[in-house]
VOBA-1610 file (N, C-alpha, C; in pm, whole numbers, padded with zeros to 5 digits, always signed):
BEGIN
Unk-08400+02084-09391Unk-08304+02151-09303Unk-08311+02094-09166Unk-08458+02033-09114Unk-08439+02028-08960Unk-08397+01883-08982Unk-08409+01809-09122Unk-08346+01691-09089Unk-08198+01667-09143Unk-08125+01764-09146Unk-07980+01770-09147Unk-07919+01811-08992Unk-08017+01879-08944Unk-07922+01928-08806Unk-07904+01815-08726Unk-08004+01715-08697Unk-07995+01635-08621Unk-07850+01547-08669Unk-07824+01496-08825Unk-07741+01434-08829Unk-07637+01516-08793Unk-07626+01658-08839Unk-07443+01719-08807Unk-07466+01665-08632Unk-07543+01667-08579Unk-07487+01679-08413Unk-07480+01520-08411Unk-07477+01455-08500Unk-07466+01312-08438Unk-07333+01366-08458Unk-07298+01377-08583Unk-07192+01364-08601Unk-07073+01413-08496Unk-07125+01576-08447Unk-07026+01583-08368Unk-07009+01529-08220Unk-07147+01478-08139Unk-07140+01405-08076Unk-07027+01301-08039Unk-07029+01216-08230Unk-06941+01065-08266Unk-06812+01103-08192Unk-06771+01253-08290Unk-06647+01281-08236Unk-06598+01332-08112Unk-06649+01349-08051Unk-06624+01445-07868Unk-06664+01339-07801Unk-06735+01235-07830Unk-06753+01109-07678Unk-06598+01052-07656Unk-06482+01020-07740Unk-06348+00984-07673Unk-06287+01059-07586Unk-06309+01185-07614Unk-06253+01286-07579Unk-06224+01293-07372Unk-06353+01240-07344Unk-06323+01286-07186Unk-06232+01152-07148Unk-06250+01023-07194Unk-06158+00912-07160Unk-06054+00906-07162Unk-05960+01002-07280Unk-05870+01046-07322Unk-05793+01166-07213Unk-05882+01233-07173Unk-05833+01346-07113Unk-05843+01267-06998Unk-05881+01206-06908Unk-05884+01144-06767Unk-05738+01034-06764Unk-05674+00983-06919Unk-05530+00918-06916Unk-05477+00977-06917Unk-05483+01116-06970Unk-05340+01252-06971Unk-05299+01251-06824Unk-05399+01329-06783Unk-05425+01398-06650Unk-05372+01293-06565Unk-05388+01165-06528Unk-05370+01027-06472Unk-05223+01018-06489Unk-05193+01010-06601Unk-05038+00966-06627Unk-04930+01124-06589Unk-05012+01193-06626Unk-04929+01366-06572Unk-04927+01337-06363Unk-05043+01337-06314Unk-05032+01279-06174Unk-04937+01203-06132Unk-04893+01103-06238Unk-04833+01015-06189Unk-04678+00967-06207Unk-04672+01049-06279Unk-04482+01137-06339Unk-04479+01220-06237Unk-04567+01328-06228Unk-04521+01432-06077Unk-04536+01321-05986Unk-04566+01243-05935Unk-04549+01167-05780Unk-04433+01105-05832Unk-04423+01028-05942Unk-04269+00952-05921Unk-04173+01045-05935Unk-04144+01148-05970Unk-04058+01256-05975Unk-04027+01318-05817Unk-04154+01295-05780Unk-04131+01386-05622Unk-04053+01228-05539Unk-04092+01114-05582Unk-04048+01056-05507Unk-03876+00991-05580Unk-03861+01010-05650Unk-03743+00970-05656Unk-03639+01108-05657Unk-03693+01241-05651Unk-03609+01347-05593Unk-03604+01329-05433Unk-03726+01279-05338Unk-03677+01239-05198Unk-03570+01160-05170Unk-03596+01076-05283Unk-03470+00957-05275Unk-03327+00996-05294Unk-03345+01057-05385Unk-03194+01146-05440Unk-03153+01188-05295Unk-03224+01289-05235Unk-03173+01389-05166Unk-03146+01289-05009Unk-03205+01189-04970Unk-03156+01101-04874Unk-03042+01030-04887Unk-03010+01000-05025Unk-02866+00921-05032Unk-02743+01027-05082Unk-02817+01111-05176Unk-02661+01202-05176Unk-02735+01288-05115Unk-02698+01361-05005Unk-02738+01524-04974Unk-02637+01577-04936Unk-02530+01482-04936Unk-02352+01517-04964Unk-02365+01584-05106Unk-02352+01511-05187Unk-02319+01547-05343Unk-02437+01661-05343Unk-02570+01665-05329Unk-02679+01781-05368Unk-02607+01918-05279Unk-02567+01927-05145Unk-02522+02030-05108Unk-02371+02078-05216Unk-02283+01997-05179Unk-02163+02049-05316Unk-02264+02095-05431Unk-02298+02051-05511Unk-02386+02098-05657Unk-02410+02195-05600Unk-02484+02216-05526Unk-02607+02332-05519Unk-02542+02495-05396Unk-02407+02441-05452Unk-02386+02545-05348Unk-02386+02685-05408Unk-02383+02782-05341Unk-02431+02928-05410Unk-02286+02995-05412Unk-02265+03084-05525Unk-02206+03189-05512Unk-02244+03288-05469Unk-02311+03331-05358Unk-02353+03435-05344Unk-02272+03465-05215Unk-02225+03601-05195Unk-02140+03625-05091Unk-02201+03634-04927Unk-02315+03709-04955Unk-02420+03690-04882Unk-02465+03527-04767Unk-02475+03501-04859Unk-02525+03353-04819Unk-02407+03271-04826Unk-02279+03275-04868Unk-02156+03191-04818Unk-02134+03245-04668Unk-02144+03399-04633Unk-02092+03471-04511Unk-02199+03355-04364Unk-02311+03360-04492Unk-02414+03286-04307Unk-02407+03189-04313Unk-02397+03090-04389Unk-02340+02924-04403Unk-02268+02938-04288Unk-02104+03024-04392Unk-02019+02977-04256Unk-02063+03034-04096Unk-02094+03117-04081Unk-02130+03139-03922Unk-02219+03061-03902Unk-02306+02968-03961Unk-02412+02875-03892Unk-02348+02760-03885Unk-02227+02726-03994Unk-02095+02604-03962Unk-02070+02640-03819Unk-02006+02758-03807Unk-01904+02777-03706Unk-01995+02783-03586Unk-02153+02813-03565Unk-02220+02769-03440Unk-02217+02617-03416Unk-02248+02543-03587Unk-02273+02415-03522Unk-02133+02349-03490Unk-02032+02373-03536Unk-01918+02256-03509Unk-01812+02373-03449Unk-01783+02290-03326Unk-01650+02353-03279Unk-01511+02327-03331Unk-01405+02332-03378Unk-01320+02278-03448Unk-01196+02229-03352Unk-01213+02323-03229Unk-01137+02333-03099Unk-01159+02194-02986Unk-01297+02219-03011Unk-01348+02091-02881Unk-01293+02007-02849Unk-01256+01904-02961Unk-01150+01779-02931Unk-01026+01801-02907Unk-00945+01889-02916Unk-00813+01934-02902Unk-00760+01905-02759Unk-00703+01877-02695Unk-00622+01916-02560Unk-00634+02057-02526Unk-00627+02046-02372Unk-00600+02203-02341Unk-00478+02277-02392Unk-00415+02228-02431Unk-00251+02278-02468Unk-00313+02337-02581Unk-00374+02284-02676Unk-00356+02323-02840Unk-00490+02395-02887Unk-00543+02394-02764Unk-00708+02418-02805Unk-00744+02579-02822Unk-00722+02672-02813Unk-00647+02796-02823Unk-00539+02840-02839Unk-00458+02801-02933Unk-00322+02809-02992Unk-00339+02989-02988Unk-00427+03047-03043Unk-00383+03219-03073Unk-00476+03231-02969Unk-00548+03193-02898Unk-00604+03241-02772Unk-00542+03307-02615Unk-00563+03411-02624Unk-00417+03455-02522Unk-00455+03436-02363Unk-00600+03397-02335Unk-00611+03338-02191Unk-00592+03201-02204Unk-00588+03097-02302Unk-00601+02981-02295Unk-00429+02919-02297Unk-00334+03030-02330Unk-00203+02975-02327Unk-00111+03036-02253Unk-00023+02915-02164Unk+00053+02929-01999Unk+00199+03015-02040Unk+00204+03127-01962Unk+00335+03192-02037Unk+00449+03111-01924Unk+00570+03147-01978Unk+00646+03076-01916Unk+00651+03094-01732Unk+00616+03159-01706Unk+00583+03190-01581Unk+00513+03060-01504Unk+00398+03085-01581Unk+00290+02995-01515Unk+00375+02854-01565Unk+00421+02799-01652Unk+00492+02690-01654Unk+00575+02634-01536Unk+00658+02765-01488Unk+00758+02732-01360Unk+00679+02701-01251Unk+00550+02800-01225Unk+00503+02724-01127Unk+00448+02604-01111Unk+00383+02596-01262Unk+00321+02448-01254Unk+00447+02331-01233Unk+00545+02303-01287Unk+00644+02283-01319Unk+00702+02228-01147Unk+00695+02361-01059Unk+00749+02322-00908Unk+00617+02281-00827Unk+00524+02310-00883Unk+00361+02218-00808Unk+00404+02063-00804Unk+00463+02077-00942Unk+00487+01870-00965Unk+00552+01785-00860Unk+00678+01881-00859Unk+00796+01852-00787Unk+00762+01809-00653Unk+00684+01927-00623Unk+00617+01898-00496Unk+00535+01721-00447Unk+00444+01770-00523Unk+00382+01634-00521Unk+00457+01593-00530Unk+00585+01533-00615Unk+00641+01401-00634Unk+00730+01348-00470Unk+00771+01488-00476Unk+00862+01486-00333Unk+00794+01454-00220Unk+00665+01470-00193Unk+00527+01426-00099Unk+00521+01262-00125Unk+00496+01243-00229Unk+00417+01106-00263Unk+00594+01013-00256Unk+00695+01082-00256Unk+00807+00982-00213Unk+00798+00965-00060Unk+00853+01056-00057Unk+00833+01068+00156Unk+00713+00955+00209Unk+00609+00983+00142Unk+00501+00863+00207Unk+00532+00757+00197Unk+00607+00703+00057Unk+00663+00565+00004Unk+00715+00532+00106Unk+00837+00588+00174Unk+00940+00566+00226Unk+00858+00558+00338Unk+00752+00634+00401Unk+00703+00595+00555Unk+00669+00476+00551Unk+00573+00448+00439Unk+00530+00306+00433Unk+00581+00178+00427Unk+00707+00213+00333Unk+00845+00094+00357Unk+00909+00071+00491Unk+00904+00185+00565Unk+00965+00188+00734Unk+00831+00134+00786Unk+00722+00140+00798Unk+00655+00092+00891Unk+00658-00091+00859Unk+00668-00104+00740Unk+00635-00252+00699Unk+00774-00321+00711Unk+00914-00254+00714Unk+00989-00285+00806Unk+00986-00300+00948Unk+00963-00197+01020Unk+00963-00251+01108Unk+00830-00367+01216Unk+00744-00332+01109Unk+00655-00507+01161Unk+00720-00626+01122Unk+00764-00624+01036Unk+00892-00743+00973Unk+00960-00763+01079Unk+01084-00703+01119Unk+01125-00702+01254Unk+01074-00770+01377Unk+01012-00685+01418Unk+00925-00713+01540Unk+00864-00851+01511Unk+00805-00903+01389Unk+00805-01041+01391Unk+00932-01182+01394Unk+00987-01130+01302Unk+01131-01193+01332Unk+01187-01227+01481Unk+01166-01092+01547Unk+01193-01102+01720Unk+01154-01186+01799Unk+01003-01140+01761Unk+00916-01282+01825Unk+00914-01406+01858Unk+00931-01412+01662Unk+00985-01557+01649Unk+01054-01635+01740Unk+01178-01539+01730Unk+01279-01626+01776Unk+01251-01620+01945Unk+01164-01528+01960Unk+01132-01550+02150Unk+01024-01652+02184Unk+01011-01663+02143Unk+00893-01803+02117Unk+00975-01919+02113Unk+01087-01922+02001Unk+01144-02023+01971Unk+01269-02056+02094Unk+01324-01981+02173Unk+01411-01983+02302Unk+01313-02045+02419Unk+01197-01968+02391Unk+01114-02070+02534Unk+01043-02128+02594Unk+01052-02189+02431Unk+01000-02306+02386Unk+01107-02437+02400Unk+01263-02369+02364Unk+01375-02430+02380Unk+01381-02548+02201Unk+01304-02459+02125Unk+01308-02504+01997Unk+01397-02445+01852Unk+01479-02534+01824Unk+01576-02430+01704Unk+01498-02323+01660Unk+01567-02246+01606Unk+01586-02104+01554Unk+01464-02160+01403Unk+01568-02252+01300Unk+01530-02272+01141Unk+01551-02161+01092Unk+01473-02103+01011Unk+01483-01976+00909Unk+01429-01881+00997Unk+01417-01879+01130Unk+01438-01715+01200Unk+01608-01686+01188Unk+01665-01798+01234Unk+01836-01730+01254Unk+01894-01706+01101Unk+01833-01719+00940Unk+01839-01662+00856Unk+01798-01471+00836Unk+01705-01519+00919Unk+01609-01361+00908Unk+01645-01262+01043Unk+01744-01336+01123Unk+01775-01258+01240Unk+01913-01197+01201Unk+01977-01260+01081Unk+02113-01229+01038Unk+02106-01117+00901Unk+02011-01122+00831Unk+01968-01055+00742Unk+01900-00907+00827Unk+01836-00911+00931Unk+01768-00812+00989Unk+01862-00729+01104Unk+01916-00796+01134Unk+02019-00723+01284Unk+02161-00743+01241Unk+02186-00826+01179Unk+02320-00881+01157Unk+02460-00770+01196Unk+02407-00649+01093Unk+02518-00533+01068Unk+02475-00406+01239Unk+02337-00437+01252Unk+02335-00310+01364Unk+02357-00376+01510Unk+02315-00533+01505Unk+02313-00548+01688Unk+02405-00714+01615Unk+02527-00718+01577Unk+02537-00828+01594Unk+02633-00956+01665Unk+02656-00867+01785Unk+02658-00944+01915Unk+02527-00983+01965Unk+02397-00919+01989Unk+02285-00977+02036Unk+02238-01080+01924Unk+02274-01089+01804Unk+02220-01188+01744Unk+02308-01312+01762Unk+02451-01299+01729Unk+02532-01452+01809Unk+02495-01460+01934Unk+02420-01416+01976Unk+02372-01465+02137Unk+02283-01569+02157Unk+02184-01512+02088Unk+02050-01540+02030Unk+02057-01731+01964Unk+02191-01676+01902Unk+02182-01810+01766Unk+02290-01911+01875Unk+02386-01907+01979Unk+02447-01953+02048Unk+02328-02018+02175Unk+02293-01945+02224Unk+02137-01989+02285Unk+02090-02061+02267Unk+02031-02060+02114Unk+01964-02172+02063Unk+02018-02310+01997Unk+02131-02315+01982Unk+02190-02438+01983Unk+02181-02525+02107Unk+02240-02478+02220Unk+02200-02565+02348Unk+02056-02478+02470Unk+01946-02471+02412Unk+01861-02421+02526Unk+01850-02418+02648Unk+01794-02326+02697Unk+01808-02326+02814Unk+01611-02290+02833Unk+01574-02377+02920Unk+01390-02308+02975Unk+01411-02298+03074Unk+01278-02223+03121Unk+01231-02244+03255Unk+01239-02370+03330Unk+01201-02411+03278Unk+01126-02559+03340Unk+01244-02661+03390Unk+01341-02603+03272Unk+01575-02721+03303Unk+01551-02637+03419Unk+01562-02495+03451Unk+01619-02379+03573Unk+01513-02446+03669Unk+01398-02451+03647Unk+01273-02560+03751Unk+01374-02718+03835Unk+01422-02773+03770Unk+01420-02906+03759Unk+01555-02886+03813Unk+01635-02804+03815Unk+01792-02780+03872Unk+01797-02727+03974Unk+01681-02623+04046Unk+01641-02578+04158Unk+01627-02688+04260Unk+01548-02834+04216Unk+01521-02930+04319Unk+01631-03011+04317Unk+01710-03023+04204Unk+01815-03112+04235Unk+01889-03056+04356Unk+01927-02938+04321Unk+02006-02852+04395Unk+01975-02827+04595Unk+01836-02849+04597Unk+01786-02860+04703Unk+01802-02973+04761Unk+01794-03101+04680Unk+01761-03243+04728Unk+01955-03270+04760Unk+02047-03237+04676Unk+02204-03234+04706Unk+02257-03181+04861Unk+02206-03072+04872Unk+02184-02954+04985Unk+02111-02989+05085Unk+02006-03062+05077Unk+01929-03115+05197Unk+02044-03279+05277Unk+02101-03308+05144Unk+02141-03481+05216Unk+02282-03443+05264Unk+02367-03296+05218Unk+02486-03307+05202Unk+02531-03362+05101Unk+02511-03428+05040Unk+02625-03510+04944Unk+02664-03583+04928Unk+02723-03675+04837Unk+02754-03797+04852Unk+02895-03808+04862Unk+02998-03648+04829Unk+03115-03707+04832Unk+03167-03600+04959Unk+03084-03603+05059Unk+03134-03539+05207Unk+03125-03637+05287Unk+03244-03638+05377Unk+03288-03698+05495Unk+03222-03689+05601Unk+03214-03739+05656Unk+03150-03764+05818Unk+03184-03642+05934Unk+03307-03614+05917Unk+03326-03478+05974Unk+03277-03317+05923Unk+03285-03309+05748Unk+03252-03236+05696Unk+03107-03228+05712Unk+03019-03333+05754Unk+02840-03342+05713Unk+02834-03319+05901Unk+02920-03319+05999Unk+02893-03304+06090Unk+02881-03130+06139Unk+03029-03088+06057Unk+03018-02953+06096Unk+02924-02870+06017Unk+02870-02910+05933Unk+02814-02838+05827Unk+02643-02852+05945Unk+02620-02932+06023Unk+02555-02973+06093Unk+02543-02855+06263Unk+02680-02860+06288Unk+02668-02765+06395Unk+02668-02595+06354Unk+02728-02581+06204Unk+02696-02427+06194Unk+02580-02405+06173Unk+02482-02515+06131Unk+02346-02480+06149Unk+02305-02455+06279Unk+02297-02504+06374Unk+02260-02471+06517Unk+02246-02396+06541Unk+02330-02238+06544Unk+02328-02156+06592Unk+02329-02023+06478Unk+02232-01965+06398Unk+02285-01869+06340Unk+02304-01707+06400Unk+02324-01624+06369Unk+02337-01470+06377Unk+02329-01395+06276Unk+02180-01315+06265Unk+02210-01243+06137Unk+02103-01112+06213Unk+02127-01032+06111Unk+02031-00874+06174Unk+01878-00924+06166Unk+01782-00832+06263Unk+01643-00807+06233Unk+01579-00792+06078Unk+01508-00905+06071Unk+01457-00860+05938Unk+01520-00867+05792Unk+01656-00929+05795Unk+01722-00988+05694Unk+01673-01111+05641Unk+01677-01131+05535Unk+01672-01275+05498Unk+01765-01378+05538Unk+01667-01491+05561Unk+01757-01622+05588Unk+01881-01699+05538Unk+02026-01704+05556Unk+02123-01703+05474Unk+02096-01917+05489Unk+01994-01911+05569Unk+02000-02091+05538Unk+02001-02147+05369Unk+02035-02243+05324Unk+02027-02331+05201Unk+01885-02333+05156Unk+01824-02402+05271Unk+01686-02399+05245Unk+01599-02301+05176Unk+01627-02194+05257Unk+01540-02061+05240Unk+01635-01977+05079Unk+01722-02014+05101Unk+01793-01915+04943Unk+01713-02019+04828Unk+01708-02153+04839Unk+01633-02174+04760Unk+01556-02165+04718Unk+01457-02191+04793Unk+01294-02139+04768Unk+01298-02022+04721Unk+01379-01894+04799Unk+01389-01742+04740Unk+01399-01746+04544Unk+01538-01842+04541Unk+01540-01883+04423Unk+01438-01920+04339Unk+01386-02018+04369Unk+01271-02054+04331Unk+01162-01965+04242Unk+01135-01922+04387Unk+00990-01718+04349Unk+01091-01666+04279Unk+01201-01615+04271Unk+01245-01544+04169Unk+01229-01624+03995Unk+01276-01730+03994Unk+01247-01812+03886Unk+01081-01778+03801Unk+01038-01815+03915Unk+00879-01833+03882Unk+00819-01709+03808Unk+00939-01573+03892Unk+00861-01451+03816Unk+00969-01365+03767Unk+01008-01429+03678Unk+01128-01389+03594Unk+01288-01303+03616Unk+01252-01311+03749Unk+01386-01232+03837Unk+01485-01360+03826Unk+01550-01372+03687Unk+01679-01449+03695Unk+01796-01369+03776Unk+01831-01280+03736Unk+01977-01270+03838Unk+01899-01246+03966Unk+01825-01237+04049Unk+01827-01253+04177Unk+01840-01386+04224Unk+01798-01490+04114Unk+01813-01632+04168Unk+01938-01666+04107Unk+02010-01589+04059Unk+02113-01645+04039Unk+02256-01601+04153Unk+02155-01509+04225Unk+02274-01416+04382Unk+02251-01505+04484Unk+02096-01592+04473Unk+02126-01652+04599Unk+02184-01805+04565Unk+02191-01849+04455Unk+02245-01960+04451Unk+02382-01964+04452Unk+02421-01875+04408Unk+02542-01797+04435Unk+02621-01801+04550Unk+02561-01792+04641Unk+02575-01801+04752Unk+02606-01895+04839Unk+02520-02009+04777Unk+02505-02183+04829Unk+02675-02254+04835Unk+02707-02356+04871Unk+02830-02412+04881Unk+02849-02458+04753Unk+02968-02430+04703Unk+02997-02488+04540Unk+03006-02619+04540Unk+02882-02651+04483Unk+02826-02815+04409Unk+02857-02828+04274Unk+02846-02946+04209Unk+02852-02976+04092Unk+02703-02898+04029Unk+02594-02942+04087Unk+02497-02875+04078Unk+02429-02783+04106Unk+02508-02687+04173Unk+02481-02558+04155Unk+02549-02474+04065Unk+02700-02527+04039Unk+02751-02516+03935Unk+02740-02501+03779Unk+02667-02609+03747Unk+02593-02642+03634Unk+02464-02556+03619Unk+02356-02514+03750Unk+02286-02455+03763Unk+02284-02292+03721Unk+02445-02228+03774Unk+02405-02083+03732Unk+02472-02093+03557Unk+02576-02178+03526Unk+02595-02162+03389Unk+02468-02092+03311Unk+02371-02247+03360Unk+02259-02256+03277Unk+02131-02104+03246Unk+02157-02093+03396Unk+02067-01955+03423Unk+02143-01818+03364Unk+02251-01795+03368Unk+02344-01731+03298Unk+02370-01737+03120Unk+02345-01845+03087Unk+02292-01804+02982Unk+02144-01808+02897Unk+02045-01832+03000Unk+01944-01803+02981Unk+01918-01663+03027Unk+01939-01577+03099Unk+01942-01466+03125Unk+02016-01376+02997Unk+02147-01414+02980Unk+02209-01334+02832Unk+02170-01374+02725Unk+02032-01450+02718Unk+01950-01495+02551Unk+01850-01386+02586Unk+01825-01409+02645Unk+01678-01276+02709Unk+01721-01165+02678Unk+01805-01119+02747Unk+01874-00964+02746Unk+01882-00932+02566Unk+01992-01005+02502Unk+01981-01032+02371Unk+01865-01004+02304Unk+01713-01045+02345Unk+01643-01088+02297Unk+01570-00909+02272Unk+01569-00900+02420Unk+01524-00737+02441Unk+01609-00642+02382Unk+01746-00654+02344Unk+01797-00568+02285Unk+01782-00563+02098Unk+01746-00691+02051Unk+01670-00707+01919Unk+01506-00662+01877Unk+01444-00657+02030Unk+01301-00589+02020Unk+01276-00456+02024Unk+01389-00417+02090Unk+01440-00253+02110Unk+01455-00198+01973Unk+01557-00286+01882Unk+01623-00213+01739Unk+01524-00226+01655Unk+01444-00344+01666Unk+01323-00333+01581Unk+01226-00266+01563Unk+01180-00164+01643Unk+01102-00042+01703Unk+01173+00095+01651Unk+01291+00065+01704Unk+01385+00217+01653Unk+01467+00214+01546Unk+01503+00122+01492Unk+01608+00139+01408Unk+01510+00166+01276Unk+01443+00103+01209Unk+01367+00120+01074Unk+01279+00271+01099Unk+01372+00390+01088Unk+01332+00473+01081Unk+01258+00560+00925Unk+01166+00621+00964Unk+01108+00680+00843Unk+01171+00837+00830Unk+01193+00827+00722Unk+01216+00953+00627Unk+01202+01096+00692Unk+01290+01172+00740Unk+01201+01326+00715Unk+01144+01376+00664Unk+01004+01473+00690Unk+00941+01532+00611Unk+01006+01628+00531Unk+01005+01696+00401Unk+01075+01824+00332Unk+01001+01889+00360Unk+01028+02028+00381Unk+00916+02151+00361Unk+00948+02206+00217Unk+00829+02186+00170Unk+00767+02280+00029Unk+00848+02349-00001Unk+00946+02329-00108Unk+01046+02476-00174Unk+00847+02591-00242Unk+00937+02667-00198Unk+00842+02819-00244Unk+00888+02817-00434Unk+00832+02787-00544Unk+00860+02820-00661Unk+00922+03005-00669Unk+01035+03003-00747Unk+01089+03144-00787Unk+01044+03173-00921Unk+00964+03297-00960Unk+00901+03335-01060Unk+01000+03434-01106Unk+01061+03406-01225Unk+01151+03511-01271Unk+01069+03594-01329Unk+01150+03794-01388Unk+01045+03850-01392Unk+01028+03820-01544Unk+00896+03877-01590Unk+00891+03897-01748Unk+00963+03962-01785Unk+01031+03951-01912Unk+01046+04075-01989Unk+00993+04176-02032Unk+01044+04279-02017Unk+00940+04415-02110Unk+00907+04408-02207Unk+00787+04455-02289Unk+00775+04456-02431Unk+00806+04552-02490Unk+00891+04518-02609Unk+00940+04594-02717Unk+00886+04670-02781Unk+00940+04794-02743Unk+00852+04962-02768Unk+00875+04949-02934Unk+00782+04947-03008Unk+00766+04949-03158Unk+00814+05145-03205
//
């Protein structure tokens, strides 16, 4: 008997030693189905969690009611909309016709503002236009240099409001007249006047000789001599008092060259005048716009609401 027991336990020994090697591949391969399972359900749920939410959505009334209110916290449906449409049934968010009219005459306003300025700004940049044009051509008189494309821009600019001062202007400048010709006609005029002349007689250069001798004039008048009206002439020249030098030459015995002299000053004096009456219109005439005053918007009333 004690030498049978030993063999049954070999025996069962033989059979139970596979046993734990066996159970450590179950267990191993069971481990390792649950990890690939967990990991290819992560996977699932990262690429569709579109499609897993549809599937998995609940009928339960309960839990549809808080979905949607946790939708409707997270997404606004309104947000992107315009103010116009963004509260369609919202009754502070939409303008009754009222508020339309006013907004409506707010516009007007502005628009009628932002014209008026246009128009100041077109008048001021007119009239620097002008005033250059003027210039021009005053520069170009005394200088005693053609007009060119000022007497284009003096005919385009004054033509219809001053345009006698502009044929003045453009008559002027065909034959010039400077300072410096009115300079240079002053001494001729003196040097003619000092010799007498070349086409006076011996009697005529004599008496012209004794009314000098003796003059008569009041205290403190100016000298009605040749001499002295000239020179007067002269200082007037020098400081822009043309018609005073043109009263005392005036005065002198009619020469060829004094003759020729006031033409010249005469119409150098009516290019000037001209000139000032084109610097004048250029200042005043390109007038700006009146301001409007603000129409007040009229709010018609509402209607009453309809007693149900």
């Amino acid at each position: 008997m004690a030498s049978e027991a030993p063999d049954g336990s070999g025996d069962i020994q033989k059979s139970m030693a596979p046993r734990p090697a066996r159970t450590r591949l179950i267990i191993a391969l069971t481990l390792l189905a649950f990890v690939f399972g967990l990991a290819a359900m992560a996977w699932v749920m990262t690429r569709w969690q579109g499609g897993l939410r549809f599937g998995g959505a609940t009928s339960d009334p309960a839990a549809l009611a808080t979905g949607a209110g946790n939708g409707a916290d997270l997404v606004d449906p309104t947000q992107d909309m315009p103010d116009g449409t963004a509260g369609a049934h919202g009754p502070n968010l939409v303008m009754s016709a009222d508020q339309q009219q006013v907004r409506i005459a707010d516009l007007e306003q502005r628009l009628t503002r932002l014209s008026v300025a246009a128009e100041a700004a077109s008048g001021y940049a007119n009239r620097a236009e002008a005033m250059m044009v003027a210039f021009a051509a005053r520069r170009a008189l005394d200088a005693g240099a053609p007009l060119g494309y000022v007497e284009g821009q003096l005919r385009l600019l004054f033509g219809n409001a001053q345009p006698k001062a502009v044929a003045t202007i453009v008559n002027a400048a065909a034959e010039p007249v400077t300072l410096n010709k009115l300079r240079q006609g002053l001494e001729t005029i003196g040097a003619s006047v000092g010799h007498g002349g070349p086409n006076l007689s011996w009697y005529q250069s004599a008496m012209r000789e004794l009314r000098g001798l003796a003059v008569i004039q009041r205290a403190g008048a100016p000298s009605p001599e040749p001499g002295q009206r000239i020179a007067r002439a002269r200082l007037h020249v020098e400081s822009g008092q043309i018609e005073e030098a043109i009263t005392e030459i005036g005065a002198l015995p009619q020469q060829p060259e004094t003759t020729l002299w006031l033409e010249q000053a005469r119409r150098y004096n009516e290019a000037h005048r001209a000139l000032d009456v084109i610097e004048a219109a250029a200042v005043l005439q390109p007038r700006t716009a009146p301001m409007i005053a603000p129409v007040q918007p009229t709010v018609a009333p509402s209607p009453p609401a309809a007693s149900r």
